[in-house]
N, C-alpha and C positions, 0 to 999 in steps of 0.2 A: 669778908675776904673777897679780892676780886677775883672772878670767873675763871679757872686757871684749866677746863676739863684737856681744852685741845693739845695744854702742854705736857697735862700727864696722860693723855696717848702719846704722845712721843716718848715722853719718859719711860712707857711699857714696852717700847720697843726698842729702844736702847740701851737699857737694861741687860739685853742678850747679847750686847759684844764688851771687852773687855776695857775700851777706852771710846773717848770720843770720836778722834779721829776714824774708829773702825765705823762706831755707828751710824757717822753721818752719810758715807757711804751707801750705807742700807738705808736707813728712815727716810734718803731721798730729797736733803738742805745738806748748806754747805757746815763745816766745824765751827765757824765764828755765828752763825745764827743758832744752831745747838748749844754753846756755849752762854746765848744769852739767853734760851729759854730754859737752861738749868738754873741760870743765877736769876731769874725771874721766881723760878720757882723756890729757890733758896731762902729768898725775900719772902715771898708768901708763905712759906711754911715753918720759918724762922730756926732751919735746918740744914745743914750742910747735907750735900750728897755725894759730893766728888772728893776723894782726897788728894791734894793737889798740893804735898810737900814732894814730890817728887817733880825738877824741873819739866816744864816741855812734856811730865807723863801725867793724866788724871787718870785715877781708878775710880769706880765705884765704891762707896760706902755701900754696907749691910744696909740701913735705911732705904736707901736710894731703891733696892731691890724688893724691901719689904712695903715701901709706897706705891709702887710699880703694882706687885704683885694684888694690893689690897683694892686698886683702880678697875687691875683687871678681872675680880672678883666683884667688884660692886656693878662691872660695866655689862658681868654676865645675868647678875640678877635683873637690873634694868632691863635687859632685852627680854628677859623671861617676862617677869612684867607688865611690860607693854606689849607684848604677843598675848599675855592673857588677857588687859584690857580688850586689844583688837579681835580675841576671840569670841568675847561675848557680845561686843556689837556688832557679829556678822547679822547680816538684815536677816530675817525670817520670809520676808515676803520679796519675788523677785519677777520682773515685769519684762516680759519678750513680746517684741513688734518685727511681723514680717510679710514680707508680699509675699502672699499666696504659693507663687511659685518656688520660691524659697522654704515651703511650710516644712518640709525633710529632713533641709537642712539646720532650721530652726529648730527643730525637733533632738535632735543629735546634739546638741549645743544644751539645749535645756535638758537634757538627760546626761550630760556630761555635771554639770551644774548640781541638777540632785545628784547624785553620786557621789561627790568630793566635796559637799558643803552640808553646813546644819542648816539648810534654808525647810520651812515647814509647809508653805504651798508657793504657786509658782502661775502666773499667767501666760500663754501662749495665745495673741492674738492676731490677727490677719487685717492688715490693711491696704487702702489705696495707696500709692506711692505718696501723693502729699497729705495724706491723713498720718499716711507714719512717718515722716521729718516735721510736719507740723506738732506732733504728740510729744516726737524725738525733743526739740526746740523746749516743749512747755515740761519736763523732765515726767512724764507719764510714762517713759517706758526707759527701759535700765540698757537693756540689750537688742542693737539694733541690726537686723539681717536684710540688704537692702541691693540693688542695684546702682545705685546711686548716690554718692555724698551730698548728706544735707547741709547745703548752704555751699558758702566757701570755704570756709573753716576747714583749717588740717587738727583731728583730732589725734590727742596723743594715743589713745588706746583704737588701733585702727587695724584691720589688717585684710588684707585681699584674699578670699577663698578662691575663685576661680574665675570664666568667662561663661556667656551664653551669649546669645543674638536672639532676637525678633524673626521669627521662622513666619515669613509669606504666606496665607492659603488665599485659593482664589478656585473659587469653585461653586459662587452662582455670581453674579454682580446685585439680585435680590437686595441681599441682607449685607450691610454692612457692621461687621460684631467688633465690640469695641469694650474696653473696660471706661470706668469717668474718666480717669486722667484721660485716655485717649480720643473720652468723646468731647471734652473741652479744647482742646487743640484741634478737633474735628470740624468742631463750630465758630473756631475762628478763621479757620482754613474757607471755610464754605461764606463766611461772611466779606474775606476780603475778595473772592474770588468771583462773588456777587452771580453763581450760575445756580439754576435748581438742580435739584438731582431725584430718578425717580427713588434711588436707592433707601429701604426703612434699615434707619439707625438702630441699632438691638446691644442695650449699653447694659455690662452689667459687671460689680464689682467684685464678683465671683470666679476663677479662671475655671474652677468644675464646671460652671453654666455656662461661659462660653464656649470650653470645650464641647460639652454635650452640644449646643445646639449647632456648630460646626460637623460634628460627625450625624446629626437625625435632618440638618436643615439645610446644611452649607452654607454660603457665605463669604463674604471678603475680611479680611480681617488678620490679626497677629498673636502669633502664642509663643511664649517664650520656649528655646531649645533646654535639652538638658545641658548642665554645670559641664564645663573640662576645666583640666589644669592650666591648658595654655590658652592664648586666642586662636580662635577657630579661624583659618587662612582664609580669606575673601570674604568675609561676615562684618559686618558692622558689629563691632563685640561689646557689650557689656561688663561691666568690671562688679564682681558680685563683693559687697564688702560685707567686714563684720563688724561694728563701730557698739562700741560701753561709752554709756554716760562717765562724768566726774563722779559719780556717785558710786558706781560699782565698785565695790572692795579689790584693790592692787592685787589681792592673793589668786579672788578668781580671776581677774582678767590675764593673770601671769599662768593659770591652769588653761587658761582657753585659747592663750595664746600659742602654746605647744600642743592643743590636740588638732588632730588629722581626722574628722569625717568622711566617711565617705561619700564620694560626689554621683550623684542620680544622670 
């Protein structure tokens, strides 16, 4: 029998007015395309549905209703179903990547996650900015808490938690404190610019050990501000995102997409 599900959804829903005319109005096509996908279906089920000894009026046959009825009934098992297939292959194991300064926020996110999910352990790790879009890329990490969109790419599971900026200290010229990614850009800055410097590099991919040695050591250098909702007026602002792989199960990304953390 050829494939007929899409015209007995319409069928299920027109069903509920008393003639064509009424239903095509509702179901949303015009009466002579309803018309053909009754007698479509007349043909494939080698049954009349309409009775249409009355001119210019079709009613419903009792069939017509009890086919209807029996669609809408098979179409609710199916969803069951498939909700239970999709429930047992929720992952068990679920992987979070985030810059450091983000770790809070990360945090809040994976405990949103245990909470609403049968997932049974869960990683929380911290990386450099291109360690975590390089990881993000090679699918090592599920959920990705980041400054930055990796790559060009618009992903569909995407969403903007808030802003920061790169907060200035300057309080010896000594030390200059830098995370890698910073001291990679540091050293191409310094090679095109072809001048020594007496300043000693202090690179580390830690923002605790940056911080600590800024407040025992001082130093030149940049620390990210805390999260707002909006962009912070005169700031070079950061766009803090939240980005799931293809892989993240639709349910949670649709849970994580309506919660509200709170911002540090």
């Amino acid at each position: 029998m050829e494939t007929i599900a899409w015209e007995l959804s319409v069928l299920s829903r027109a069903v509920a007015f008393q003639n064509l005319s009424g239903a095509s109005q509702h179901v949303g096509i015009s009466q002579p395309q309803l018309s053909r996908i009754i007698k479509k279906l007349e043909n494939e089920l080698g049954a009349p549905l309409l009775d249409r000894s009355i001119k210019r009026k079709s009613f419903w046959l009792p069939i017509a209703r009890q086919i209807a009825q029996a669609y809408v009934k098979s179409s609710h098992n199916l969803s069951s179903h498939i909700q239970s297939i999709v429930g047992n292959t929720q992952p068990q194991h679920i992987k979070i990547g985030s810059l450091e300064g983000l770790i809070l926020l990360a945090m809040s996110f994976g405990h949103r996650i245990a909470e609403n999910s049968k997932i049974k352990s869960m990683e929380l790790n911290v990386y450099d900015l291109d360690q975590l879009e390089e990881r993000f890329f090679k699918g090592e990490i599920d959920l990705l808490i980041s400054s930055r969109e990796p790559g060009r790419k618009k992903f569909t599971n995407s969403r903007i938690l808030g802003y920061q900026y790169l907060a200035y200290l300057d309080k010896t010229e000594k030390w200059h404190v830098m995370s890698s990614f910073e001291f990679g850009q540091f050293i191409t800055h310094q090679h095109r610019a072809k001048k020594p410097t007496d300043t000693v590099a202090i690179v580390s991919n830690s923002l605790a050990a940056r911080r600590a040695w800024f407040e025992n050591y001082g130093g030149m250098g940049r620390l990210p501000s805390a999260i707002q909702k909006t962009p912070i007026q005169g700031k070079d602002n950061l766009t803090v995102y939240l980005i799931a792989s293809d892989t993240l199960p639709i349910t949670i990304w649709q849970d994580l997409s309506k919660f509200n953390p709170k911002l540090y």
